[in-house]
N, C-alpha and C positions, 0 to 999 in steps of 0.2 A: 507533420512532425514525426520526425524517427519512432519516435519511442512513447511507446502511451501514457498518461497517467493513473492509469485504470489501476486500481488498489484492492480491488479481488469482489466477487458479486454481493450483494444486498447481506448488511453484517456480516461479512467474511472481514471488513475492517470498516470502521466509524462510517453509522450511515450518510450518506452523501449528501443527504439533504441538510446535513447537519456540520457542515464543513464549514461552515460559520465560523467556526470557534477552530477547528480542527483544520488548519488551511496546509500543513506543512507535512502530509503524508501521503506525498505523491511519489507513487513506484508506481513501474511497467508492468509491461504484459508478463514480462519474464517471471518479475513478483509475484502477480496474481499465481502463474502455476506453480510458482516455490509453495506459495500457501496451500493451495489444493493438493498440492501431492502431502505437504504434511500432512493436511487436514484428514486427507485419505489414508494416512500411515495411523491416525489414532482415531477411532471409532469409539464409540460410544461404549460405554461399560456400565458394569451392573453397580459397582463400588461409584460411591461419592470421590470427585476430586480435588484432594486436598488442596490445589491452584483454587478451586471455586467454594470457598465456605459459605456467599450470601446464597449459592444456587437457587433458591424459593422467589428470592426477590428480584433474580437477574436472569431468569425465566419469565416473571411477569413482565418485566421491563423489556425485553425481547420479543414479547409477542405484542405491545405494544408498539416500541417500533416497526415492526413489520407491519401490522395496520395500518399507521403513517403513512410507510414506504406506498403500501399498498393503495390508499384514497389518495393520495394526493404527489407524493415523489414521481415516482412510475408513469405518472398520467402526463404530467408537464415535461417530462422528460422525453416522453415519446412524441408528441407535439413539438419540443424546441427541436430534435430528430429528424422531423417529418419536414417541417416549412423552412428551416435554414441549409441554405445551402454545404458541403463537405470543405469548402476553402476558406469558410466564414468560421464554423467550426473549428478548424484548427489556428485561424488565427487568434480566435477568442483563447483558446486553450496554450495558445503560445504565450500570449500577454499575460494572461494571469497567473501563470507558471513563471514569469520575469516581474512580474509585478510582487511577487512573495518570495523570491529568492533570495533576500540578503537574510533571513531566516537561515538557512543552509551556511552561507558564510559567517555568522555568528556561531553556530553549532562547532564549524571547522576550527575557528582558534577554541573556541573551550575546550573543544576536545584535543589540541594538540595539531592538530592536521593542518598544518600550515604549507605545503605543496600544494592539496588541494583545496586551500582558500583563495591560491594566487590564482589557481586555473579558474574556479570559480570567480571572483574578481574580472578575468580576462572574460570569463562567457558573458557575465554580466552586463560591461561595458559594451561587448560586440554587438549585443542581442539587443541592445536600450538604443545601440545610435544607426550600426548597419542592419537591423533588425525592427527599425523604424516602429520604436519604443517595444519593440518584445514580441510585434506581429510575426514576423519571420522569427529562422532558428537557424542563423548563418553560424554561431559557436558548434552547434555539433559536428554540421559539414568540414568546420577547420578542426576537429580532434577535441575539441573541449565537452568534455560528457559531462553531462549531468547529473548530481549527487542528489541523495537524499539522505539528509541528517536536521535532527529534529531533537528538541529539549529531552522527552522522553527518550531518548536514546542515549543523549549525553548525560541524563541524571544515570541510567546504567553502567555508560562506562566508569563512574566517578564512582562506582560501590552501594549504589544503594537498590536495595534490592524493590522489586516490583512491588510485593505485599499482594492479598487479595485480588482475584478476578472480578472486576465490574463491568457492571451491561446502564451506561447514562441512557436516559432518555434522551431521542434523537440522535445523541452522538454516538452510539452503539457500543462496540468491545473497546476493552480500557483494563487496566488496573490501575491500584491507585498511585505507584511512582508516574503511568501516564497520564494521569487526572490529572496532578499538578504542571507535566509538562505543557499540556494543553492550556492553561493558563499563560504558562510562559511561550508557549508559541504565539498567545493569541497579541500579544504587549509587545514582541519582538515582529510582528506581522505589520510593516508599515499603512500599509490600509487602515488601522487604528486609529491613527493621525492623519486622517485626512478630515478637514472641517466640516465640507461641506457633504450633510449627513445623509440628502439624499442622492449624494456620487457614493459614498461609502457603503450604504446598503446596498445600493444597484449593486457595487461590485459583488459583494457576498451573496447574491442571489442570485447573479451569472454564473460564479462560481461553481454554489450548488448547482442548480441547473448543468451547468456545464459535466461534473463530476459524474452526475447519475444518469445523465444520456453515453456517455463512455461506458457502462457498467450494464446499458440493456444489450451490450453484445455476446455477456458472458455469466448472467443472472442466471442463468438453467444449471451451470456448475452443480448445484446444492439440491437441485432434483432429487437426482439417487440417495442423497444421505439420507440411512435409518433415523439419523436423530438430526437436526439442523444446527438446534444448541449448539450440543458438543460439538458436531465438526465445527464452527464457528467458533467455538471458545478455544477450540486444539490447536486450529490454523493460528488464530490471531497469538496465542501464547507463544507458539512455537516460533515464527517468524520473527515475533520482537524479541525472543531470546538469541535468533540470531543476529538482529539488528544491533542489537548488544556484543557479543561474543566474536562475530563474523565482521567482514565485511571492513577492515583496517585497512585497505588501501584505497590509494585516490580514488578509482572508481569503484565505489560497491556495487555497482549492477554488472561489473564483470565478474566479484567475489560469487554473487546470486547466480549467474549463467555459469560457473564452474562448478558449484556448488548443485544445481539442477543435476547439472552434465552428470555430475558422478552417483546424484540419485537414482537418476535414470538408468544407470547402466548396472543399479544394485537391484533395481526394480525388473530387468528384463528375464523373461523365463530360461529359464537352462535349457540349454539343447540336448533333448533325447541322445543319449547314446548309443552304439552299434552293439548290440547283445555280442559279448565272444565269440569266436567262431570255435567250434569243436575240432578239436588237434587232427589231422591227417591221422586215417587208419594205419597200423602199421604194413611192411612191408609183407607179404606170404613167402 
């Protein structure tokens, strides 16, 4: 598969084992270093932020999840890594990425985006019948990129503000306009509606499974951070205010790649200058 769905390392976005509920926040690699480079532009500070008023309770709740992560996420994850093959892997990761897709195309007409619900549409068909149900990813090879849009996005674009920073158990960084969209991701997530309960769980604990063995390639990110917290609540604020704000045309992960690009080039060190040279002595 072109394009990862790796969503940035351990609490950098909803922990993965907890994608249960959380199925429709799948960005690329590209994403993840949008987030890290934010997350690296704001650092932890001495003042309380006013994004985070529960901070006491969404601290404790964060060092709970990481526990989690730690006994038991992490463990299984390096295990389904180790004994599955790389082409099993990606086909797991293809299906269940087409198997939660018409999420996206629902977001598309809410939000107005009606070009890219056609292309979506077209992926989705290609990908379900020439993609022999979602295993292959023959839509991107033909130009049909892949979006990410999701209720918590679209309650943004619709005006309504985030409110408070929250840290769910399990689910990890959130506010509460995205607490409700996860709700509504989880209703609009056809997997819901599948009867028989022990296909439906399987899937959601493939999923997981699936999401957090993608994320042991990139969990050292958050090493260096003074604080883990904040860089975690900075990343995840920051990004979804772009997911809001940014990112209006058919592909947003080219909005994100243009939007790195010109990070990047803010972020690069100035080149030393040539000290003036001293004027020619005059003539005797």
């Amino acid at each position: 598969m072109g394009k990862s769905r790796i969503s940035g390392c351990y609490n950098a976005c909803p922990l993965p084992v907890c994608y249960i509920m959380q199925t429709t926040l799948r960005v690329s690699t590209l994403s993840l270093a949008f987030l890290l480079l934010c997350g690296c532009a704001s650092q932890a500070g001495t003042k309380r932020d006013p994004r985070d008023p529960w901070e006491p309770m969404n601290r404790a709740t964060y060092r709970f999840n990481d526990k989690f992560d730690r006994a038991i996420a992490k463990p299984v994850a390096r295990s389904y890594r180790r004994v599955t093959p790389q082409f099993v892997q990606t086909g797991v990761s293809n299906f269940l990425d087409n198997l939660q897709y018409p999420v996206v195309m629902v977001n598309d007409l809410l939000q107005g985006q009606f070009t890219p619900f056609a292309q979506d549409t077209g992926r989705l068909l290609l990908n379900t019948t020439l993609g022999i149900g979602g295993l292959f990813d023959p839509a991107s090879a033909a130009g049909l990129d892949k979006n990410d849009r999701e209720f918590g996005q679209t309650f943004g674009k619709w005006g309504i503000k985030p409110g408070p920073y929250l840290v769910i158990p399990f689910l990890g960084p959130s506010d509460v306009r995205d607490g409700f969209g996860l709700v509504a991701n989880t209703y609009a997530d056809p997997r819901v509606y599948i009867n028989n309960d022990a296909v439906k769980y399987g899937l959601w604990v493939v999923h997981a499974v699936d999401i957090r063995a993608h994320l042991l390639d990139v969990e050292g990110a958050m090493q260096g951070a003074y604080d883990p917290y904040a860089f975690v609540r900075n990343a995840y604020l920051e990004r979804r205010q772009f997911k809001v704000t940014g990112g209006d045309s058919g592909s947003e992960e080219e909005q994100e790649e243009k939007l790195l690009e010109e990070s990047g080039e803010g972020n690069e060190k100035p080149q030393p200058q040539k000290p003036p040279q001293p004027p020619p002595p005059p003539p005797h």
